[in-house]
C-alpha positions in Angstrom: -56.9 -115.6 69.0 -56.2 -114.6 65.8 -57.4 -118.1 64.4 -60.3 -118.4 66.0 -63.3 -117.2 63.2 -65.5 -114.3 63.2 -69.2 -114.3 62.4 -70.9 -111.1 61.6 -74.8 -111.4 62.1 -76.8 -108.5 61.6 -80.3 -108.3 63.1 -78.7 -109.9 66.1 -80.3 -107.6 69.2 -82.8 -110.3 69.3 -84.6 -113.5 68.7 -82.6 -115.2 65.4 -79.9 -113.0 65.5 -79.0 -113.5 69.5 -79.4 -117.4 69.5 -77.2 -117.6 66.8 -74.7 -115.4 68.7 -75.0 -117.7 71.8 -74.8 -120.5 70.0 -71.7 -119.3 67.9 -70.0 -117.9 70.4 -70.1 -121.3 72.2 -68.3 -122.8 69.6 -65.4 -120.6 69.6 -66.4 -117.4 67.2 -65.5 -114.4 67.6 -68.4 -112.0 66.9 -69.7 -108.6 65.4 -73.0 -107.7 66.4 -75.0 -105.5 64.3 -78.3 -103.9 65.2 -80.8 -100.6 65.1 -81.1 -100.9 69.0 -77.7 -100.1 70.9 -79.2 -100.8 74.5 -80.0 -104.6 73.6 -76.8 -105.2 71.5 -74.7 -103.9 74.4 -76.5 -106.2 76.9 -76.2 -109.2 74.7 -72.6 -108.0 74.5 -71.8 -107.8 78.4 -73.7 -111.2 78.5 -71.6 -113.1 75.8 -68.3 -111.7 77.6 -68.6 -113.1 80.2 -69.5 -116.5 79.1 -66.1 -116.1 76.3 -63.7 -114.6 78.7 -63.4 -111.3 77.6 -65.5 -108.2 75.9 -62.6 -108.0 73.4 -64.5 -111.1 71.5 -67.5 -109.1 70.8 -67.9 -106.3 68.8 -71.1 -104.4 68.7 -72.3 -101.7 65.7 -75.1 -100.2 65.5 -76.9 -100.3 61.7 -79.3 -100.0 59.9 -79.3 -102.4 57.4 -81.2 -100.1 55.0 -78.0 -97.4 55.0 -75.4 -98.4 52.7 -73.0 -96.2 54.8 -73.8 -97.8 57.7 -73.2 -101.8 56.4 -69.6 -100.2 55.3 -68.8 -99.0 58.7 -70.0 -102.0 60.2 -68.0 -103.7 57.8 -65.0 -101.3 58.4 -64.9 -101.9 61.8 -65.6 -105.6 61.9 -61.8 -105.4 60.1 -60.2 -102.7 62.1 -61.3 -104.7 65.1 -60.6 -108.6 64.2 -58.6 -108.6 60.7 -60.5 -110.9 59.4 -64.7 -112.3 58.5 -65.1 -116.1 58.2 -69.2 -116.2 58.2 -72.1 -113.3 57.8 -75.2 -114.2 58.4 -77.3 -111.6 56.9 -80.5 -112.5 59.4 -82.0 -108.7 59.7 -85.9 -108.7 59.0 -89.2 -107.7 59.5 -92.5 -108.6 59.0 -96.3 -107.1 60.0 -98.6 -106.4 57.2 -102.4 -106.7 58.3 -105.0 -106.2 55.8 -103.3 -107.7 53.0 -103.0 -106.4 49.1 -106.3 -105.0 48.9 -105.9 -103.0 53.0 -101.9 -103.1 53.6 -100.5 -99.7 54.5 -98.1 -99.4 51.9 -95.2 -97.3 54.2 -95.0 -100.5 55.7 -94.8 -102.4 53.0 -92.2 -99.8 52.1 -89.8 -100.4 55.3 -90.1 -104.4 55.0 -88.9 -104.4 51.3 -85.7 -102.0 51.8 -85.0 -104.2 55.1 -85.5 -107.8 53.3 -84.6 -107.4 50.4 -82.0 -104.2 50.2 -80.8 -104.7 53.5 -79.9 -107.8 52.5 -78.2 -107.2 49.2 -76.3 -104.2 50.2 -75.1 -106.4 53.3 -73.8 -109.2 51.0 -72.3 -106.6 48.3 -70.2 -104.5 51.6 -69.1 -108.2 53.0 -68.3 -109.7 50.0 -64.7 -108.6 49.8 -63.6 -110.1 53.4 -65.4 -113.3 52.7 -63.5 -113.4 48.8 -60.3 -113.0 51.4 -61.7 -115.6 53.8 -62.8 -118.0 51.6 -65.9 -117.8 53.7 -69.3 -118.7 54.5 -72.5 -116.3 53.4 -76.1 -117.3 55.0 -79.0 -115.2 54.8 -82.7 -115.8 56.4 -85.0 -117.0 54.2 -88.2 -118.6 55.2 -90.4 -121.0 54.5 -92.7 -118.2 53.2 -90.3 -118.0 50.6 -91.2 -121.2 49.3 -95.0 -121.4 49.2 -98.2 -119.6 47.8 -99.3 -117.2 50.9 -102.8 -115.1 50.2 -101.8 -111.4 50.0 -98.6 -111.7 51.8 -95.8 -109.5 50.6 -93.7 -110.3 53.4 -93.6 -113.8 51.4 -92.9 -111.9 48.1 -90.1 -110.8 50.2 -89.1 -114.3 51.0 -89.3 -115.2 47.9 -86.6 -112.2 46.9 -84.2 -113.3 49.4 -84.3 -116.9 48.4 -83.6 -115.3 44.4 -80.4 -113.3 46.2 -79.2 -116.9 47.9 -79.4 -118.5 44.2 -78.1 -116.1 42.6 -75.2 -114.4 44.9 -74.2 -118.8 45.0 -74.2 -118.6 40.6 -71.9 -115.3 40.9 -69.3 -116.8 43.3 -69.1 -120.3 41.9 -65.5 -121.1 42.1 -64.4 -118.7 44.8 -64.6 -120.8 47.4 -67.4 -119.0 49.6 -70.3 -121.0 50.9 -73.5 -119.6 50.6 -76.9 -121.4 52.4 -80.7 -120.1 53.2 -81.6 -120.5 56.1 -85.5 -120.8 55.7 -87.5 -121.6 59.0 -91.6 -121.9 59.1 -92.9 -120.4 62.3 -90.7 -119.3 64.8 -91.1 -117.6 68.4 -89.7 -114.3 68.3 -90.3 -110.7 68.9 -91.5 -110.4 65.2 -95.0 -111.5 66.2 -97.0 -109.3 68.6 -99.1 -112.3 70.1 -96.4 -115.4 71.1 -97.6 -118.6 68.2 -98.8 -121.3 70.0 -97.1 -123.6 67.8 -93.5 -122.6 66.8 -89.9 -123.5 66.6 -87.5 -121.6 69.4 -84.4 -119.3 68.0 -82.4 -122.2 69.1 -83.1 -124.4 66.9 -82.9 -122.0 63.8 -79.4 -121.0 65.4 -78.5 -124.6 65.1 -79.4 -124.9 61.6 -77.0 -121.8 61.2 -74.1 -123.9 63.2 -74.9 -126.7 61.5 -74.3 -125.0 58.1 -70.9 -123.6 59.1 -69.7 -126.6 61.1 -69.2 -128.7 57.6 -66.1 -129.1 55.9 -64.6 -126.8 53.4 -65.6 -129.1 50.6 -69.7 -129.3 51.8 -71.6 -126.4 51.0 -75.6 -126.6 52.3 -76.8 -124.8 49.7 -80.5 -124.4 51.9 -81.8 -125.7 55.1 -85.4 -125.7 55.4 -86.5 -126.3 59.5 -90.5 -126.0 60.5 -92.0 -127.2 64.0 -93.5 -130.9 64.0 -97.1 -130.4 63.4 -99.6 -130.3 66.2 -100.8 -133.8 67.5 -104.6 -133.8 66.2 
């Protein structure tokens, strides 16, 4: 077992973060699970068990991605547990911000940057050691908000951020051997929207953007992936 490879997603209770767990763990990965909500990690959990042949492939940690100390646990235990990370998908987000620049309520504001854009940071900096060892494979979730002018949007300024960490976490490890790719997906249908989009991609087909990044050889590095659904039939 010990050569089979270990993915760390964070956000993973859900949407995103679960598809690319099912999806991973079909191809052979071992897994740690990281997540604010306990009850849906352990579910996900018993479900991917049974389908692997054995709990002892899954690890679950509960984390906020906003707590340094927490990302070092998770990170601890990931180690304790499998010895080893080959891939970290740093995937945990949020969105919701009605009324805009001029109406937005700024605690919310608040929460999304220190998820998007510190969560992600401080999950890169506590992984980055096992992944220097690994000679792995760093993706984070952009979007394709991150990419385009959106009216009063600072979940896109956020977007934008984490596409700035992917560029510039890639500049910092040139040479090392680690892979790093955004992951940057127009609308998709998860629990991040309140009302379900009409028109959307599924958290499949991000996760297979994700596998598809990871399935390369050593020498390939896809440095970004942009996905969006086919436009609506007019």
């Amino acid at each position: 077992m010990a050569n089979q490879p270990v993915m760390l997603i964070t956000g993973a209770s859900s949407g995103i973060g679960a598809a690319t767990a099912r999806a991973a763990a079909k191809q052979g990965y071992r897994l740690v699970l990281a997540a604010r909500s306990e009850a849906k990690l352990s579910s996900l959990a018993e479900e991917l068990g049974k389908e692997m042949g054995g709990a002892d492939r899954v690890l679950t940690v509960q984390c906020d991605v906003q707590d340094s100390d927490d990302q070092k646990a998770m990170v601890d235990a990931a180690l304790a547990t499998f010895g080893q990370i080959d891939a970290v998908f740093a995937n945990a987000g949020r969105g919701g911000e009605p009324g805009g620049f001029s109406k937005a309520d700024p605690e919310v504001w608040k929460d999304m940057i220190l998820t998007n854009i510190y969560g992600v940071g401080l999950t890169v900096q506590h992984c980055l050691p096992a992944l220097r060892e690994s000679k792995g494979h760093l993706l984070l979730t952009g979007s394709a908000a991150g990419r385009v002018t959106i009216p009063g949007s600072m979940y896109s300024a956020t977007k934008w951020a984490v596409s700035a960490i992917g560029y510039g976490v890639r500049e910092e490890l040139r040479g090392s051997g680690i892979r790093v790719t955004l992951i940057e997906p127009g609308m998709v249908d998860t629990p991040f929207f309140d009302e379900q989009p009409e028109h959307a991609l599924k958290p499949e087909d991000v996760a297979n953007a994700v596998m598809y990044a990871v399935s390369q050889p050593a020498h390939v590095d896809v440095n970004e992936i942009l996905v969006r659904p086919t436009p609506a039939e007019k």
